[in-house]
C-alpha positions in Angstrom: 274.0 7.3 55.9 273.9 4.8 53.1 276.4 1.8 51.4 276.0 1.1 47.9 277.9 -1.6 46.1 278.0 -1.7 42.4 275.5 -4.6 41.8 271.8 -4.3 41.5 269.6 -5.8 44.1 268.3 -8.0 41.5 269.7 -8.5 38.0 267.5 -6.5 35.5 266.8 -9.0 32.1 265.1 -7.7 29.2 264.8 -10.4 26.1 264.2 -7.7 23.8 264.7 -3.4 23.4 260.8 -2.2 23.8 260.7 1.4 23.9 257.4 1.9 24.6 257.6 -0.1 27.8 260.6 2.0 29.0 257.9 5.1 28.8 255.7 2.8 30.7 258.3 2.1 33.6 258.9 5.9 34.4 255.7 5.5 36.1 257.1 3.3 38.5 260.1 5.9 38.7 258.5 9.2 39.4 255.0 8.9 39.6 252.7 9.2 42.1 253.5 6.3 44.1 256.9 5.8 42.6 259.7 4.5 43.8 261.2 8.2 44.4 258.3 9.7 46.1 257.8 7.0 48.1 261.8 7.0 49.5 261.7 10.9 50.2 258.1 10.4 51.9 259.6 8.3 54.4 262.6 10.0 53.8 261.0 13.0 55.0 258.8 11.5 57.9 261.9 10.4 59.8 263.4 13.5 60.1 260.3 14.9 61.1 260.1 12.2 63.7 261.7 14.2 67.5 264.7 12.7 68.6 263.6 11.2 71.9 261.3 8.6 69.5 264.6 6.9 68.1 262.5 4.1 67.8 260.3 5.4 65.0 262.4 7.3 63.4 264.8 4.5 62.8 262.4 2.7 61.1 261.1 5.2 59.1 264.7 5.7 57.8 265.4 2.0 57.5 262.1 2.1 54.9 263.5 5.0 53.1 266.6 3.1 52.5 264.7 0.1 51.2 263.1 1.4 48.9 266.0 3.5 46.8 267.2 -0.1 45.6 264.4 -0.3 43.7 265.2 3.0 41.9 268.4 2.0 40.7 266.9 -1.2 39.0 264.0 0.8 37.3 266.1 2.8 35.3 268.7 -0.1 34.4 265.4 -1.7 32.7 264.6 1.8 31.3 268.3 1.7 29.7 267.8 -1.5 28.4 264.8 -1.2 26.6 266.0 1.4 24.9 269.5 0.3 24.4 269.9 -1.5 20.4 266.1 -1.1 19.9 265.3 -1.9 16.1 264.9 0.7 13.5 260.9 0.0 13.3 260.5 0.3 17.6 262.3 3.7 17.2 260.2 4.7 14.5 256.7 3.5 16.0 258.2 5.1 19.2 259.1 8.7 17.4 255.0 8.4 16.1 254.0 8.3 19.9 252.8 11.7 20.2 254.8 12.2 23.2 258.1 11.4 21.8 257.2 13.2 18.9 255.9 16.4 21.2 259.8 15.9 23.1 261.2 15.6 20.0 259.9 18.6 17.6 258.1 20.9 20.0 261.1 22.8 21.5 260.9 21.3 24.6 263.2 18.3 24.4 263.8 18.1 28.7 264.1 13.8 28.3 266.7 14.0 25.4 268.6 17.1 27.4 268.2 16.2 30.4 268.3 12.2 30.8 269.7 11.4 26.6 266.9 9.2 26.1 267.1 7.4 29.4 265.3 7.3 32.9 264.7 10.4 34.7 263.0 10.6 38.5 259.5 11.6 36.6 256.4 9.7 36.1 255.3 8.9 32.5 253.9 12.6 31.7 257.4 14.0 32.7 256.0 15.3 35.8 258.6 15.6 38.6 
């Protein structure tokens, strides 16, 4: 069903680590209209689509497929911004209360689950 080569769509640049910005991009990961809900909406639409309208269903899966590019880009620049941040953006980052909640509240899903890195959630770690 899909081709992937090993380049991005676009390459992802970041001038410097900003882990506070990688929190902010999980958003654009998982969140409400996220890159991942929005591929398994149409995802899910075309297979829900009867057989005899080819047409539409096509379509709907050619969407899908557009739009999962974008969610291997978004968690590149997740990876870099948190790739060789600086002592002092970790720290300000381990005061966020978030990080800190992760951290030192027994529930530390984004360091098990993803080591510090992008995860198909939105910025509240809500699937």
């Amino acid at each position: 069903m899909f081709y992937h080569d090993d380049e991005l769509q676009f390459e992802v640049e970041v001038e410097e680590p900003n882990p506070h910005f990688a929190k902010m991009l999980q958003q654009a990961i998982g969140g409400a209209e996220g890159e991942m809900r929005v591929a398994l909406q149409y995802m899910f639409q075309a297979f829900a689509v009867p057989t005899e309208k080819g047409e539409m269903r096509q379509l709907l899966l050619e969407t899908a497929t557009e739009e999962l590019g974008p969610i291997e880009m978004l968690p590149t620049a997740v990876s870099k911004n948190l790739e060789g941040a600086s002592d002092e953006a970790r720290e300000a980052a381990r005061e966020d209360a978030v990080i800190d909640e992760m951290l030192r509240s027994g529930q530390p899903r984004q360091a098990l689950s993803a080591g510090l890195h992008a995860m198909p959630v939105d910025s509240n770690g809500t699937p």
